[in-house]
N, C-alpha and C positions, 0 to 999 in steps of 0.2 A: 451200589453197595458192594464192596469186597467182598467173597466168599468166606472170610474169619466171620465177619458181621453177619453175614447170609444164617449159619451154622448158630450164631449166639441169639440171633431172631428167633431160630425153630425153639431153641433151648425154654427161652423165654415166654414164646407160645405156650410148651408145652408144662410148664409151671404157672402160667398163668391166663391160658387159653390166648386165642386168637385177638381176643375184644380187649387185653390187658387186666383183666379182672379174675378173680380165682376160677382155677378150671377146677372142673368136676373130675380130673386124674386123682387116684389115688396119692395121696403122697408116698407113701410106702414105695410106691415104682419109680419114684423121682433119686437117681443117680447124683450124688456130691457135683462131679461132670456137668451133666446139665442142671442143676443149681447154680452151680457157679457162673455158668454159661447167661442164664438168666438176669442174675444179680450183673451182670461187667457187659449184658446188653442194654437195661436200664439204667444205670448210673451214664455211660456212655449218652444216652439218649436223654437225661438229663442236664449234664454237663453242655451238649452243645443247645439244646433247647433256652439254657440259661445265658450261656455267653450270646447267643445270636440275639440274642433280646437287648441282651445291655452293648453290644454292639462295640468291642473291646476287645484288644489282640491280647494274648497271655501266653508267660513262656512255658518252655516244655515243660518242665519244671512244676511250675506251677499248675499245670493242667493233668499231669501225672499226679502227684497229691492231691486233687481234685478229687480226679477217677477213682483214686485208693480208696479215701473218703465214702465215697457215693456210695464204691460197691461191698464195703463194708458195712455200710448203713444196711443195706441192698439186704445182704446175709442174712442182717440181725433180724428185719421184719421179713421175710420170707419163713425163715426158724421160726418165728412166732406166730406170725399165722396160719402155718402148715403144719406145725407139731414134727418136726422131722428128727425125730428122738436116733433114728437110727442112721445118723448121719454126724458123721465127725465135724460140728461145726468152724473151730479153727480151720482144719485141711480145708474145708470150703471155701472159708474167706479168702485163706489165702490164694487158693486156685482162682477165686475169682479176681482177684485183685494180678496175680500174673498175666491173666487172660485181657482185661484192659489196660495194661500196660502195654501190652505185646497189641492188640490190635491197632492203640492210639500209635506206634512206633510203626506201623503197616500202616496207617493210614495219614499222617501226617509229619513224622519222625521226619520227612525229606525237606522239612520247611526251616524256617528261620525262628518263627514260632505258631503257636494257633493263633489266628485271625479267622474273623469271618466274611473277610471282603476275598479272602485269598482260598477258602476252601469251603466247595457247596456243601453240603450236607451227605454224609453217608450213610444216616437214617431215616 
């Protein structure tokens, strides 16, 4: 796993504990930052859990609106289960959404396109 990814696992951890299920952290201590972090480590972690299954190469492109997608999604239910009222939720989104962008382009930006025969898994 990259160090971008390293960094967006702890994020994730610590919005939603270790086991992926809601951690007993206050929300209130929870930073836009790692929100975001969280949100564009799960979508990320989604995205390839679903292509390796269907076993399917897909362009950059296309797997960028993907991730956008995901971790926009990502945002919405996090905001809603966490109550993070004091949290600018657009700037989040969007942070989270630059954030998988920028790791997907670190991590397989050097290809032709994503496949799964051509890159192991970097979660």
């Amino acid at each position: 796993m990259n160090s971008m990814f390293e960094s967006l696992k702890n994020n994730h951890n610590l919005v939603y504990g270790s086991g992926g299920s809601s951690s007993d952290q206050g929300s209130s201590n929870l930073s836009h930052e790692v929100v975001a972090g969280a949100a564009s480590f799960a979508a990320t972690k989604m995205f390839e859990d679903r292509q390796r299954k269907k076993g399917l190469p897909v362009s950059h492109s296309f797997a960028k609106k993907a991730l956008s997608a995901l971790a926009g999604s990502e945002i919405d239910k996090i905001f809603e289960t966490k109550g993070l009222n004091h949290l600018d939720k657009e700037q989040t989104k969007n942070e989270a959404i630059e954030k998988v962008k920028q790791g997907y382009d670190e991590s397989y930006g050097q290809q032709d396109q994503w496949s799964p025969e051509s890159q192991s898994p970097i979660l």
